[in-house]
DRENTIKOL-373913 format. One record per residue (C-alpha): residue in three letters; x, y, z; residue number from 0. Coordinates in steps of 0.5 Angstrom, whole numbers, plus 2048, in hexadecimal, padded with zeros to 3 digits. Example, Ala and Ser with C-alpha at 12.3 -4.5 7.8 and 13.67 -1.06 7.14 Angstrom:
<kemis>
+------+------+-------+-----+-----+
: code : east : north :  up : pos :
+------+------+-------+-----+-----+
:  ALA :  819 :   7F7 : 810 :   0 :
:  SER :  81B :   7FE : 80E :   1 :
+------+------+-------+-----+-----+
</kemis>
This chain:
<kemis>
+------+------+-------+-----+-----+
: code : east : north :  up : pos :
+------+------+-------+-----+-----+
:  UNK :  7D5 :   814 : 7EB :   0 :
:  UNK :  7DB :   818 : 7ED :   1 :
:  UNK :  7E2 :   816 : 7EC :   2 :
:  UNK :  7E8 :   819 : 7EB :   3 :
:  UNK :  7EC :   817 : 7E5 :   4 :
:  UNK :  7F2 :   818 : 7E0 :   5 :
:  UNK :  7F0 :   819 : 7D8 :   6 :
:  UNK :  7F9 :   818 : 7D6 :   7 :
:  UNK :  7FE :   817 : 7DA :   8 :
:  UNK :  802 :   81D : 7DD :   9 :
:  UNK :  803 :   821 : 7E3 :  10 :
:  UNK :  7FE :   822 : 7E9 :  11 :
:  UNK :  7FA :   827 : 7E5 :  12 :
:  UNK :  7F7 :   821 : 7E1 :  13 :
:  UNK :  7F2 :   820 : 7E7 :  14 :
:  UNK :  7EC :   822 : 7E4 :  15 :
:  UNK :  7E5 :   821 : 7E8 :  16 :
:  UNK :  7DF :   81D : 7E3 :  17 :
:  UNK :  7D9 :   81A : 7E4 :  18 :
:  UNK :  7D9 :   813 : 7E1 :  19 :
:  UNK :  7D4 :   80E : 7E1 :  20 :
:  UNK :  7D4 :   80A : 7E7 :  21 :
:  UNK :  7D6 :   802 : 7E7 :  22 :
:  UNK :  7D2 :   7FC : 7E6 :  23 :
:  UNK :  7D5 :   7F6 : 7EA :  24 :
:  UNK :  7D6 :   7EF : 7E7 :  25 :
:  UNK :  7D3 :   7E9 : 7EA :  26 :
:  UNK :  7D9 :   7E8 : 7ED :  27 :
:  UNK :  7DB :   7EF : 7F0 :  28 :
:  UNK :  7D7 :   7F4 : 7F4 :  29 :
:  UNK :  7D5 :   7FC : 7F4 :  30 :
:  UNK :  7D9 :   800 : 7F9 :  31 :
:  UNK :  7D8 :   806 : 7FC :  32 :
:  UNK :  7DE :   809 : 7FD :  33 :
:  UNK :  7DF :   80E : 804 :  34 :
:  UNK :  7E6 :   80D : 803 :  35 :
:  UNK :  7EC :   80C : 7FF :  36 :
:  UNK :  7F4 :   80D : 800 :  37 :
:  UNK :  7F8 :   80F : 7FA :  38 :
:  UNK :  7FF :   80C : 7F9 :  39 :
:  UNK :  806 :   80C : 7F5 :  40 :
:  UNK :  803 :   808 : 7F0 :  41 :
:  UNK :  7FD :   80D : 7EF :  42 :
:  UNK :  802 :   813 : 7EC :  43 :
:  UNK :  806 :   80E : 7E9 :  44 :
:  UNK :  801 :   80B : 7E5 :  45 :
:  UNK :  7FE :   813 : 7E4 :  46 :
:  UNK :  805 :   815 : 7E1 :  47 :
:  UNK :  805 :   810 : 7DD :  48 :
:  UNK :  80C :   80C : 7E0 :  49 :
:  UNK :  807 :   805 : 7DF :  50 :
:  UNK :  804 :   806 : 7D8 :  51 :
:  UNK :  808 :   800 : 7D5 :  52 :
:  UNK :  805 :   7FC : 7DC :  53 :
:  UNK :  7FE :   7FE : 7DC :  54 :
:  UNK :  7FB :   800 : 7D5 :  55 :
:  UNK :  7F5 :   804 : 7D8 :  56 :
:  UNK :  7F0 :   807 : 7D3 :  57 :
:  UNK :  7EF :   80E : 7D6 :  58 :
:  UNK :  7EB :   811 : 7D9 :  59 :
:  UNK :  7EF :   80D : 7DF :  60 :
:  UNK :  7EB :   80E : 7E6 :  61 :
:  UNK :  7F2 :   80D : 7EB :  62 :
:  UNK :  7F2 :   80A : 7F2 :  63 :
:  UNK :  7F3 :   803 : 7F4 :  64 :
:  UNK :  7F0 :   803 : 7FB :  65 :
:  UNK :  7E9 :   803 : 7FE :  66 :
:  UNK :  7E4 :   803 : 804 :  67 :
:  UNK :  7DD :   804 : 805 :  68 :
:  UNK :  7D7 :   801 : 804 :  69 :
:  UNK :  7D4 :   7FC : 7FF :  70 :
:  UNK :  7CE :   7FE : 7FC :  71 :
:  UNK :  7CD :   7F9 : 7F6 :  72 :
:  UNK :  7CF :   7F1 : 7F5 :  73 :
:  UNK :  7D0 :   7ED : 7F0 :  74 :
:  UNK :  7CB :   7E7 : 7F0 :  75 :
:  UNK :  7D2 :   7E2 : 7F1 :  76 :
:  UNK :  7D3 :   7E6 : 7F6 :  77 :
:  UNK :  7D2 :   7E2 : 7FD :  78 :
:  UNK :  7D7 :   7E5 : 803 :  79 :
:  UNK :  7D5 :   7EB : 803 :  80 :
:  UNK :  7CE :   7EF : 803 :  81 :
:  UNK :  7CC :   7F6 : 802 :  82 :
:  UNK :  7CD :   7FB : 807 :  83 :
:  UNK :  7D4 :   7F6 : 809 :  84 :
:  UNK :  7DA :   7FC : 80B :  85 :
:  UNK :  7DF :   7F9 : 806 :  86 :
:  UNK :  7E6 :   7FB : 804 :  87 :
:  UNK :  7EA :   7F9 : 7FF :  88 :
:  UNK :  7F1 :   7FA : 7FA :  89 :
:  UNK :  7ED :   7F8 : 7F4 :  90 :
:  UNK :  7F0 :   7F5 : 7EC :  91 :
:  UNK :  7F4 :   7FA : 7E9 :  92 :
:  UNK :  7EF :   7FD : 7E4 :  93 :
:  UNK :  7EF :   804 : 7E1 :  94 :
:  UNK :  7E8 :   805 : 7E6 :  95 :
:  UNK :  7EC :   806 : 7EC :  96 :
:  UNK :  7E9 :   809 : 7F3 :  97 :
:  UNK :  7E9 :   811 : 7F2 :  98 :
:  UNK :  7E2 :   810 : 7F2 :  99 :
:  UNK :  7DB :   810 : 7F5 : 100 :
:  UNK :  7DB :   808 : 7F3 : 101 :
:  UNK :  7E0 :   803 : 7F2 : 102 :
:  UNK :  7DE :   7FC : 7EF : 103 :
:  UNK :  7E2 :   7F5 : 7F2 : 104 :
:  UNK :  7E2 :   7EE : 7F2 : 105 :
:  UNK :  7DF :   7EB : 7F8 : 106 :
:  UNK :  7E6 :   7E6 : 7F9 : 107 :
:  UNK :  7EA :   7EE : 7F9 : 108 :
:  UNK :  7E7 :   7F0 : 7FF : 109 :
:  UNK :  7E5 :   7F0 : 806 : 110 :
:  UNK :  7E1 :   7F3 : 80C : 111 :
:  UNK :  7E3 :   7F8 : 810 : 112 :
:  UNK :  7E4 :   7F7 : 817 : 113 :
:  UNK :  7DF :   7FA : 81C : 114 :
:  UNK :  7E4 :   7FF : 820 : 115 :
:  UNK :  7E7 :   801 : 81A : 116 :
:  UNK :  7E5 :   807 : 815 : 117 :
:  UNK :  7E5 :   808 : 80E : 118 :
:  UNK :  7EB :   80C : 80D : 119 :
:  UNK :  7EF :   808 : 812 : 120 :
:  UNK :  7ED :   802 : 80D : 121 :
:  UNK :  7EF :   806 : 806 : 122 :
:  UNK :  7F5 :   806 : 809 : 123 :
:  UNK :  7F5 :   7FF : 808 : 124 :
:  UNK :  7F5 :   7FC : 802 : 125 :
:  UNK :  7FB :   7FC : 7FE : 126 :
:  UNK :  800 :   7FE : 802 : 127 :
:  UNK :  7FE :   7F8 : 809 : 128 :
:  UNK :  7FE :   7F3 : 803 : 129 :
:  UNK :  804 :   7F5 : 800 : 130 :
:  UNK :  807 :   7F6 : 807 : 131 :
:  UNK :  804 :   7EF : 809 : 132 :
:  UNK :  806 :   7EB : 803 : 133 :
:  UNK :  80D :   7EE : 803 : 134 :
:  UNK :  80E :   7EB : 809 : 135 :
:  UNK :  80A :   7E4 : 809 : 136 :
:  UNK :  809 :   7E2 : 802 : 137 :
:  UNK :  80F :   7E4 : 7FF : 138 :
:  UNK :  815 :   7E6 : 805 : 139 :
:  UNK :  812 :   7E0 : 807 : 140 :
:  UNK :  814 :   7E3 : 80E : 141 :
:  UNK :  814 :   7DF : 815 : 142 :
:  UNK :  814 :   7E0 : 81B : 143 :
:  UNK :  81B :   7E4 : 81E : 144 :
:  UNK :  81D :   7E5 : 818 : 145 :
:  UNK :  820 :   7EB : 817 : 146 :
:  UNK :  81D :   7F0 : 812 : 147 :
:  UNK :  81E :   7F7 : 810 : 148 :
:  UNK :  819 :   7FC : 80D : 149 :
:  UNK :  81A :   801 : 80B : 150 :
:  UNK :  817 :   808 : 80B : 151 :
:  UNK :  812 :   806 : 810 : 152 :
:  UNK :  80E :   80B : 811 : 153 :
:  UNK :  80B :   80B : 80A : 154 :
:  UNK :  805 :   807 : 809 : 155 :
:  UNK :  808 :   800 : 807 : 156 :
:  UNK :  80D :   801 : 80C : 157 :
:  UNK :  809 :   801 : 812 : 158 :
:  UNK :  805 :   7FC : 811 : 159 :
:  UNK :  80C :   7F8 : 80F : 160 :
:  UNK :  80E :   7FA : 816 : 161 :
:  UNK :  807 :   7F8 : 81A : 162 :
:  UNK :  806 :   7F1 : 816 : 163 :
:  UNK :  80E :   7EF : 816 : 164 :
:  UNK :  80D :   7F0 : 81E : 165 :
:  UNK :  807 :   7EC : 81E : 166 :
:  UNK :  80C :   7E7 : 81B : 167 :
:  UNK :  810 :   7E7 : 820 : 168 :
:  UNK :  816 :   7EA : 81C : 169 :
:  UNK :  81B :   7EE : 81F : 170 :
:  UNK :  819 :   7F5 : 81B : 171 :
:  UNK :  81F :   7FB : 818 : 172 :
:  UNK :  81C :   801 : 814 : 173 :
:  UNK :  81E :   807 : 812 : 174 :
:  UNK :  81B :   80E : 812 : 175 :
:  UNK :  81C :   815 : 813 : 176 :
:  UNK :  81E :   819 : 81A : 177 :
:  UNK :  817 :   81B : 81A : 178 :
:  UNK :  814 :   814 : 81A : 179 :
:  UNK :  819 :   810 : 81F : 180 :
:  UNK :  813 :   810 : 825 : 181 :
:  UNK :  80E :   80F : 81F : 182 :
:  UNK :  811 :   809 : 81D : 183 :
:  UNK :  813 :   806 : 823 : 184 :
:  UNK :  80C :   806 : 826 : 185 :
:  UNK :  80A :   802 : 820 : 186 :
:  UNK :  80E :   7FD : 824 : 187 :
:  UNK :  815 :   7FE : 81F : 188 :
:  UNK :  81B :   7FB : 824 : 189 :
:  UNK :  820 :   7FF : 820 : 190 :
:  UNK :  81F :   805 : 81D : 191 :
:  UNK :  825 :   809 : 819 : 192 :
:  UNK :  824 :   80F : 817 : 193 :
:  UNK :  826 :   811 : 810 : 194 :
:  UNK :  828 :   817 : 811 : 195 :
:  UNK :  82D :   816 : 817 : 196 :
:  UNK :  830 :   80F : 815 : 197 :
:  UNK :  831 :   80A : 80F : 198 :
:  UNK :  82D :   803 : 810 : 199 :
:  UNK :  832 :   800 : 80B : 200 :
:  UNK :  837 :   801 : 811 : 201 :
:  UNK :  833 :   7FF : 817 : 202 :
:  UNK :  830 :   7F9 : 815 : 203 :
:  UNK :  832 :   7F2 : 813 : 204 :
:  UNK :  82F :   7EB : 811 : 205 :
:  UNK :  828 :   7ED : 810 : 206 :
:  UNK :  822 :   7E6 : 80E : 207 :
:  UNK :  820 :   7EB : 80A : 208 :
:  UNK :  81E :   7F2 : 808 : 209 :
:  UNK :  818 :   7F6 : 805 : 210 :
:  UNK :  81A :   7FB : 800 : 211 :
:  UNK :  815 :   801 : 7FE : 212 :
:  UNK :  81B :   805 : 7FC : 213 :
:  UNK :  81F :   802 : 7F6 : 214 :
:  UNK :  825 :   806 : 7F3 : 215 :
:  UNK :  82C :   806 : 7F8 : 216 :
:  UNK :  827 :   803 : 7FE : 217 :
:  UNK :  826 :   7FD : 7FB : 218 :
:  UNK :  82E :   7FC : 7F9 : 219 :
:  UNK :  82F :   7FE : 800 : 220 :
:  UNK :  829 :   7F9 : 803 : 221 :
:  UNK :  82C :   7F3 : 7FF : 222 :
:  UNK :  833 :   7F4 : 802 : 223 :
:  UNK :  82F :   7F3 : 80A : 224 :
:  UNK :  82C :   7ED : 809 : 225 :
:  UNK :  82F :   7E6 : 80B : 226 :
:  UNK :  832 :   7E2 : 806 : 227 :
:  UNK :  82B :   7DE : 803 : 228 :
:  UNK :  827 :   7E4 : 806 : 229 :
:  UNK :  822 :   7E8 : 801 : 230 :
:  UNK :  820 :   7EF : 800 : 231 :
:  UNK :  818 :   7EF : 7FD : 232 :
:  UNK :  818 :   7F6 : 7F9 : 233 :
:  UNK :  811 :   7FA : 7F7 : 234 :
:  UNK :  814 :   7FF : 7F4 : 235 :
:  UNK :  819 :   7FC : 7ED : 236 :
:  UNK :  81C :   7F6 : 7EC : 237 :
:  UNK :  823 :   7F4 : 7F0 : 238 :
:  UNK :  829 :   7F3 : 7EB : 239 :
:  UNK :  82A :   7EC : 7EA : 240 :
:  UNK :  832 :   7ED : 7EA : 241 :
:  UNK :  832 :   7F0 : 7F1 : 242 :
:  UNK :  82D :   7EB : 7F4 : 243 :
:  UNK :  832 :   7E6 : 7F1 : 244 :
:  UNK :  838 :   7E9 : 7F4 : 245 :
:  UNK :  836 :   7EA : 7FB : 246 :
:  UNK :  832 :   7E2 : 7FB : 247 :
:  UNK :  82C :   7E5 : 7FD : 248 :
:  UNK :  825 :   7E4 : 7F9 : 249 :
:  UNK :  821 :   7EB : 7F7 : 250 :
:  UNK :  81A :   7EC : 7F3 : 251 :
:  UNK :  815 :   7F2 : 7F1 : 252 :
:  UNK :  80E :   7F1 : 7F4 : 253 :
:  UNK :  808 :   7F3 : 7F1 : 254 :
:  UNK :  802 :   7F2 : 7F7 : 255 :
:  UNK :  7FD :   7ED : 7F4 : 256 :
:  UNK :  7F6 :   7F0 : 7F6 : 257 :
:  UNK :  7F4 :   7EA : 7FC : 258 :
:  UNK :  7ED :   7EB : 800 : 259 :
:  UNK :  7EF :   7E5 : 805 : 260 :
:  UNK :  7F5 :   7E8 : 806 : 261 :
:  UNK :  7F2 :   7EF : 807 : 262 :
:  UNK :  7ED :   7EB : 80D : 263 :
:  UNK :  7F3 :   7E9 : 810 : 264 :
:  UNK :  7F6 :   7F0 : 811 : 265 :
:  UNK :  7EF :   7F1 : 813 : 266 :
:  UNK :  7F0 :   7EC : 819 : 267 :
:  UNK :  7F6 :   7F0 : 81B : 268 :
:  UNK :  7F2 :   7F7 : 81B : 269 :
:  UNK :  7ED :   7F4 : 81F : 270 :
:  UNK :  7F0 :   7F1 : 824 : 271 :
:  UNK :  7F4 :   7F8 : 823 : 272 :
:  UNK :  7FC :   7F5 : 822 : 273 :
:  UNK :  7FC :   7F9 : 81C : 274 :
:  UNK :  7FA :   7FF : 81B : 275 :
:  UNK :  7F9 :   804 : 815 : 276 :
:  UNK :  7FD :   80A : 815 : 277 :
:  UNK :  7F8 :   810 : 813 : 278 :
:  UNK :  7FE :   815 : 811 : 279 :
:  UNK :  7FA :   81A : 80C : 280 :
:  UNK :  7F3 :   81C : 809 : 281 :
:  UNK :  7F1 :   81F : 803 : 282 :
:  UNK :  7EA :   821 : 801 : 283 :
:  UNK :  7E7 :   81E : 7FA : 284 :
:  UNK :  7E8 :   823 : 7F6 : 285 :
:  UNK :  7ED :   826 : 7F0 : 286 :
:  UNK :  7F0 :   829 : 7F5 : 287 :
:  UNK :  7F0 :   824 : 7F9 : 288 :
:  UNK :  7F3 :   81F : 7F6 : 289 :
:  UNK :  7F9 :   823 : 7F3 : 290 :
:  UNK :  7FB :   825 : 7FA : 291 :
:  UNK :  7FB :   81D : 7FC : 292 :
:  UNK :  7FF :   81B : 7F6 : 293 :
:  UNK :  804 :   822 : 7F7 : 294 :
:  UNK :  804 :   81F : 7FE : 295 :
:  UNK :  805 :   817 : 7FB : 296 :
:  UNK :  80B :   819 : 7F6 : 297 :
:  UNK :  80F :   81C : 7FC : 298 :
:  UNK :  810 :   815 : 7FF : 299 :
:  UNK :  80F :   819 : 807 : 300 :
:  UNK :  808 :   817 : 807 : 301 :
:  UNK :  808 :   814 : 80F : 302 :
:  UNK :  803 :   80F : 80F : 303 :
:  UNK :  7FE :   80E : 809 : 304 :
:  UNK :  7FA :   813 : 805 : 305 :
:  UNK :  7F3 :   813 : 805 : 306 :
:  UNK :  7EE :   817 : 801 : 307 :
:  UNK :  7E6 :   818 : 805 : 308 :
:  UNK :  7E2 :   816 : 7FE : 309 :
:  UNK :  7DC :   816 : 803 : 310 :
:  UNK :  7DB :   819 : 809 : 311 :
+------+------+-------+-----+-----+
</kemis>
């Protein structure tokens, strides 16, 4: 099968097109043929090498850790789904990622794609819809008329952030660029500042909670908004615990944990369309292709997500 993979850690240039065998499921796993995947800041991250202490990968390491398409082997334990299934998924994080033709993943990671939705727009689901949702629920533990800030909402974990926080009921602020206030205010963001004009530290003030997919100097202004016992839940680096304790708030790092009934639950959302997933760019399934989506990834003004068509 074709996949796209990187022998060393290093720049875009590391992208090399292979042929490699394609993968057997376990019994507990299925066969997917991929239609589509999406790529994400891990991707680069991984590739330039800023991971390697976290993830000690053997090379040749196939990036990519987001999927649709359809399934097309099971395992013999394998009883919730069946060959032919449109299935999407955010599978472990192995060195046999989703830049390919065909993917593996247990069945407890995945779920069916609903009807009135297609395989690109169910790509750009998986990793940033469950970091989205997990921030907010299982960690932020927000209810509803909390306030929440998230920034950068027109990126892919920020605006499914913003849709699933209004589905909570919560009252929702965001940051963005000029270009993006309409955008983000579509999504359903009832307060919108833009970075460019004014300075979120300055207008907003005793937040539940904050999402944070910035770090650096955002992430200390971010804790100096939220109300005394508030929480800030970063996807990006740990909070300085000296900070956090200064300002009586509590701060931690997620690291989405791959969910397949919390991914049936997004899936719900998008069926009865309170939730939908912003398509921002495609890239063709390719060398090219895949160093184009990264060089666009690494610029941080990705609108949407990053899709990449494995099969037309």
């Amino acid at each position: 099968m074709k996949a796209i993979v990187i022998d060393q850690y290093g720049d875009r240039e590391e992208l090399k097109e292979r042929e490699i065998k394609k993968p057997k499921p376990k019994a507990d796993e299925i066969l997917i043929e991929v239609h589509s995947a999406s790529v994400n800041p891990i991707d680069w991250k991984l590739r330039e090498g800023y991971l390697k202490e976290m993830f000690a990968f053997d090379f040749p390491i196939i990036l990519g850790w987001d999927a649709s398409g359809i399934v097309k082997e099971k395992g013999n334990k394998v009883e919730s789904l069946k060959v032919g299934d449109r299935v999407f998924v955010r599978p472990e994080l192995t060195n046999r990622g989703t830049y390919a033709e065909y993917t593996t993943a247990k069945e407890n990671l995945v779920a069916k794609i609903p009807d009135n939705i297609n395989f690109k727009q169910a790509a750009a689901v998986p990793l940033a819809g469950l970091t989205a949702y997990q921030s907010l629920t299982d960690v932020g533990n927000l209810e509803k008329n909390d306030k929440v800030l998230i920034h950068a909402g027109a990126g892919g974990v920020g605006s499914f952030g913003i849709q699933i926080a209004k589905n909570l009921g919560a009252y929702v602020a965001t940051t963005g660029s000029t270009k993006n206030v309409e955008f983000l205010e579509s999504l359903g963001a009832d307060e919108v500042i833009d970075y460019t004009k004014a300075d979120f530290a300055e207008i907003l003030a005793d937040y539940d909670l904050v999402v944070d997919t910035l770090g650096g100097e955002i992430q200390t202004k971010s804790l100096g908004i939220l109300k005394k016992g508030g929480k800030l839940v970063s996807i990006v680096e740990e909070p300085d615990p000296q900070v956090v304790k200064e300002k009586e708030v509590e701060a931690t790092l997620h690291w989405l944990i791959p969910d397949g009934d919390q991914l049936a639950i997004l899936a719900d959302m998008m069926e009865k369309e309170k939730l939908k997933a912003i398509v921002g760019s495609e890239f063709p399934f390719s060398e090219k292709g895949l160093k184009d989506a990264h060089k666009l990834s690494e610029s941080h003004h990705a609108r949407g997500k990053i899709i990449i068509n494995v099969k037309s």
